[in-house]
N, C-alpha and C positions, 0 to 999 in steps of 0.2 A: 432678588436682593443680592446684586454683585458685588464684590471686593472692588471697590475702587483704586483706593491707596490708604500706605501705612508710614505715619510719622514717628518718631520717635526722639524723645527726653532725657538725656542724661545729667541729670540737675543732682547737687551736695542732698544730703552726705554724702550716698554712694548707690544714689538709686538709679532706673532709668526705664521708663513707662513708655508704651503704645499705645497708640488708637488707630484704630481701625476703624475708613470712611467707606460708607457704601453709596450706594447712586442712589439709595433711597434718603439719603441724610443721615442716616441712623448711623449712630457712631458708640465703638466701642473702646474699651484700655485694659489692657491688659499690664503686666511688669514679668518682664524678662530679664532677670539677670543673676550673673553670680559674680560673688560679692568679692571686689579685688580683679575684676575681668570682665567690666561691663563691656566695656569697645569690644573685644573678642564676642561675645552674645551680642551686638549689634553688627557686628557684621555677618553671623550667622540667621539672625531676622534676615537681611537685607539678601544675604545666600537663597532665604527658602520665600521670597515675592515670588520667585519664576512658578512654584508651587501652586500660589493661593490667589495674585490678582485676577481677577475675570470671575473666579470661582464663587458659587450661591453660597454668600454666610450662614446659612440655614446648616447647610448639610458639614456640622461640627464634626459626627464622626469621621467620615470620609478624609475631610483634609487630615485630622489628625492621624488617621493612618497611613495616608498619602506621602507627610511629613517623617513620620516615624519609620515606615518601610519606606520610601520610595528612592533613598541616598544609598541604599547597601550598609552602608554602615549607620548601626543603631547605638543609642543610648547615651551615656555617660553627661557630663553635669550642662556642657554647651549646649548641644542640640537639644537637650530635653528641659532644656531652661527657656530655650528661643521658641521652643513650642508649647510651652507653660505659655507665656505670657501671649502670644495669640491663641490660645487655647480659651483663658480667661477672657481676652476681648470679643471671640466668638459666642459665648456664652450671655456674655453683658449685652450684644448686640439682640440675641435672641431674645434676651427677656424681656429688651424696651420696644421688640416690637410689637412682643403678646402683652405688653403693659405688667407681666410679673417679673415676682422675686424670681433670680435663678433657682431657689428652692424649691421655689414648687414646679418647675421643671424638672427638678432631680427627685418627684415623687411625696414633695409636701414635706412640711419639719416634723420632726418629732420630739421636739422640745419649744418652749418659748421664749429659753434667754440660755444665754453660753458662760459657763465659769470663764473666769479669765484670770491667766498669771503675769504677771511682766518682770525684768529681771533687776536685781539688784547688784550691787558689786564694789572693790576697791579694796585696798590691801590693807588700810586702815579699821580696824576693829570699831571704832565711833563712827567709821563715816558706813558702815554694814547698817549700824542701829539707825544713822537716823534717815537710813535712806528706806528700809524696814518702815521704818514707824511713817516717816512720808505715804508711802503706798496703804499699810492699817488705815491712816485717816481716809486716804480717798475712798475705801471700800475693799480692796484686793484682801481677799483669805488666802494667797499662794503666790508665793513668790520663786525665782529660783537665781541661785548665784554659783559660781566657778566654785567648785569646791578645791583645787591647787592652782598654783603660779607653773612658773618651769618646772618640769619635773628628768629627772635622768633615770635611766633607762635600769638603773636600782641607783634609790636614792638613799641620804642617810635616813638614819633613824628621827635626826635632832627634825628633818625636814618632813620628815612624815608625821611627828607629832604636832607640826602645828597647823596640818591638815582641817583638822575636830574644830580649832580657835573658834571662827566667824560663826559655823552652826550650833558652838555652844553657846553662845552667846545672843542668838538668836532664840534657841528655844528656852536659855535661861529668862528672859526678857519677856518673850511671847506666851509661853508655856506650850500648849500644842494648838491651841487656837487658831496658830497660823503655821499652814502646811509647808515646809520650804524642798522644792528640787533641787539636787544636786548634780552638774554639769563636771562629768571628767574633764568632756572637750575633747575627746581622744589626745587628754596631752598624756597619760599614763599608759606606761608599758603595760603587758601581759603580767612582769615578775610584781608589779608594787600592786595592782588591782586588789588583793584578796588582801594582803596589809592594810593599806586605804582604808576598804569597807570596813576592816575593824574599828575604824578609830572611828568613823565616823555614825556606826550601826548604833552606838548609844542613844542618839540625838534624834531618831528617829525618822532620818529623812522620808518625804512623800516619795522618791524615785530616785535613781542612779542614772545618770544620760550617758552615752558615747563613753561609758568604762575602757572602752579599746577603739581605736579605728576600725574604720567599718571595713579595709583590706583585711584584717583580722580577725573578723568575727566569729572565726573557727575557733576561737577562744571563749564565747561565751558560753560554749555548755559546760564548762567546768565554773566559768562564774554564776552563773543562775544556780548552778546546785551549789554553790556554796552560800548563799545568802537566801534572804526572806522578803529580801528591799527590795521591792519590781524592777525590772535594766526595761531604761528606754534604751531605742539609737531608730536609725533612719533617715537624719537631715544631711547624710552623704548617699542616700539610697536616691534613683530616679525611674525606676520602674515594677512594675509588679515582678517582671522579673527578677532585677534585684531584690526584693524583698523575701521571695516565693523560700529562697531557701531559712532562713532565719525560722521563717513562718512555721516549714513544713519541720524544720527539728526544734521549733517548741523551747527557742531559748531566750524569747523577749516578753515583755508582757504591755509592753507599751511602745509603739511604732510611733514615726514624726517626720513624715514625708510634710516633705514642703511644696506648695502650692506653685513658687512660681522656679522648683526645680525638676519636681516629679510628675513634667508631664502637665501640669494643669488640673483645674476638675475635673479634666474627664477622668485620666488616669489614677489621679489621687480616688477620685469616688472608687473606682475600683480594688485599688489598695486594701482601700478603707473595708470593702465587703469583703475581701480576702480576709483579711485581721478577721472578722465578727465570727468566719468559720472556723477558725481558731480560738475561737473567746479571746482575741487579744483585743486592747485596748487603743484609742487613737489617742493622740494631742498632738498636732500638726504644729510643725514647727514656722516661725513666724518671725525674723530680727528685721525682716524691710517694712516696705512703703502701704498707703492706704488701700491699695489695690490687692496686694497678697493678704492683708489682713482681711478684707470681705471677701475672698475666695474662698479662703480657710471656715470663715464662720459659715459661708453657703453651703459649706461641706458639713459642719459640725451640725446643723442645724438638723439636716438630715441622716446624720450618722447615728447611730443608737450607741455604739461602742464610743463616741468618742467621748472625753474624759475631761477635758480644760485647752484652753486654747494660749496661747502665748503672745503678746503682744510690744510691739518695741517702743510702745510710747516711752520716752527722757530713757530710753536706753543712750549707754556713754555714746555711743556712733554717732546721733544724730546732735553733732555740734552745732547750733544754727539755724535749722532748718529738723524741726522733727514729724512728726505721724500724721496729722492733721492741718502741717502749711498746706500744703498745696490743694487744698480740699477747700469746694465751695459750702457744704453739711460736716461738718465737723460733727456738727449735736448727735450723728449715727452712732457713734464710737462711743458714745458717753456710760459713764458704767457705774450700775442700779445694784449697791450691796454687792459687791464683786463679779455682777454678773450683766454682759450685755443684751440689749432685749432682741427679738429677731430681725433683720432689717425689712423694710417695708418698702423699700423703693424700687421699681421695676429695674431688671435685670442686676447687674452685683450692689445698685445701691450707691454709689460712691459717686458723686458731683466732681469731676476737676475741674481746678482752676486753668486755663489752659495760657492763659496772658501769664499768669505765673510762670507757668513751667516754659516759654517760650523765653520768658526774661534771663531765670534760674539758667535753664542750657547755654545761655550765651557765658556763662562762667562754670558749666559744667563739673568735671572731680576726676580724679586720679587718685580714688583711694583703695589702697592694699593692707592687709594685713599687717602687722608686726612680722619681724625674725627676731625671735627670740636666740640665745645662744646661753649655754650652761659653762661653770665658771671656767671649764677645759676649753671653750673656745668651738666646741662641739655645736650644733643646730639641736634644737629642743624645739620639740610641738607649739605652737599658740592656740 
């Protein structure tokens, strides 16, 4: 089953998917990108063809280490994003030729449905509640929103207090019924971190995300011992390596490698069993397309450690175009009392519409993040 050729979609929001054609027909897709730098990740695809056309799709490990050693230079968010998303198309191709789930490739699930969170947000205190209570009706038990805006590198106090606002009002409303995540963003320094968590440790949050950038993570062993709120971080991690130290000093309790940055399944699954020997915890982090999203559940499915999966359906990004356009099975994603059921389609599951995505790329996207700036005129995190 040789690598034929590989096409590639960069269709709004801010996605942009592969498939991978074999001589045999069998066709796979992966999603390779990061987010604000798809064209850079598409040209690093199109760098690592010399790698993998000719090559038996069968033999996933090999290319992936082919890819990952065979340039001299390893890691970081490009090349381990471009090999994420053929990582995922290799795996999808395997499982539609033995007619299964990728899960049971990866040693059968050990669950039969995945909690799921998706995110809330807006600077508006009503527009918190009704977008809350939006997601309660559908089914979600867990939500997670930005817990600050800009923040400066020590902020005032007047700014720090209205930190607590949106998750008070949330669990005033909720009570604890519904568990909410709280996302730094790595927009908060080192010096406001341990302030922060006061204000907001009343209210109960399920988790703390990205309390610091993840260049700074030599900071989090003084935040884990100061709190009792579990610290996520990882969706700036892209390899077991990167992870390996966190892991080994015992200062997270919830990892959230991303699917189409950290390597792919195959990496991520390894991640994932790193974490279990540490009793940490998974929730793979997930703001893209249908594609990342069933890689991530194929992982969860069979993770023991993992914990909740996160989902970008009517997140703000996807203007026009959200989770389930481009999908011919939309009905997979559908979610049963906040939880989705396992998927059951050979290899990751996911039908694309490909006349879609063919039309969508002819108007393609140029989207980047926000720069934020603090009132000195200074750059603030987003």
């Amino acid at each position: 089953m040789k690598i034929e050729r590989i096409d590639l979609y960069k269709v709004p929001p801010r996605w942009l998917f592969l498939k991978i054609t074999t001589d045999t027909g069998i066709c796979g897709w992966g999603e390779p990108v990061v987010e604000g730098r798809a064209e850079t990740v598409a040209a690093c695809v199109r760098e690592l063809e010399a790698y993998i056309l000719g090559k038996d799709a069968r033999r996933i490990e090999d290319i992936w280490q082919i890819i990952y050693r065979g340039g001299f230079y390893r890691g970081g968010p490009i090349l381990m994003s471009a090999l994420s998303g053929i990582d995922q198309a290799l795996w999808d191709i395997k499982g539609k030729a033995l007619n299964v789930p990728v899960y049971d490739l990866l040693g059968g699930a050990v669950r039969d449905k995945m909690k799921m969170y998706c995110w809330i947000g807006g600077d508006n205190p009503k527009v918190i509640l009704e977008q809350a209570q939006e997601k309660v009706n559908q089914g979600y038990k867990v939500v997670k929103m930005n817990a600050t805006g800009a923040m400066e590198w020590i902020s005032s106090v007047k700014d720090v207090k209205k930190v607590a606002q949106n998750i008070a009002l949330l669990r005033n409303e909720f009570g604890h019924e519904l568990d909410i995540g709280l996302d730094f963003h790595g927009r908060v320094h080192k010096p406001m971190v341990k302030r922060l968590i006061d204000e907001v440790a009343p209210f109960d949050p399920l988790f703390i995300e990205e309390p610091v950038l993840s260049e700074n993570n030599d900071a989090l062993k003084a935040i884990y011992d100061y709190t009792s709120i579990p610290i996520a971080t990882g969706e700036r991690l892209y390899s077991r390596w990167d992870f390996k130290e966190i892991l080994h000093q015992g200062v997270v309790d919830i990892i959230q490698p991303d699917l189409s940055h950290a390597g792919g399944i195959s990496e991520a699954r390894r991640i994932t069993a790193m974490a279990e020997a540490y009793d940490v915890a998974v929730a793979p982090h997930c703001p893209l397309g249908p594609i990342s999203l069933a890689s991530a559940l194929h992982l969860d499915f069979v993770s023991i450690n993992a914990i909740v999966q996160e989902s970008s359906l009517s997140i703000h990004y996807n203007k026009n175009y959200d989770l389930l356009d481009y999908m011919l099975n939309p009905e997979i994603f559908n979610l049963h009392e906040g939880y989705i059921n396992l998927l059951t389609g050979p290899g990751l599951g996911v039908e694309m519409n490909e006349e879609k995505l063919k039309e969508a790329a002819k108007k393609g996207h140029d989207w980047k993040n926000p720069i934020w700036r603090n009132q000195d005129g200074s750059f603030a995190e987003w």
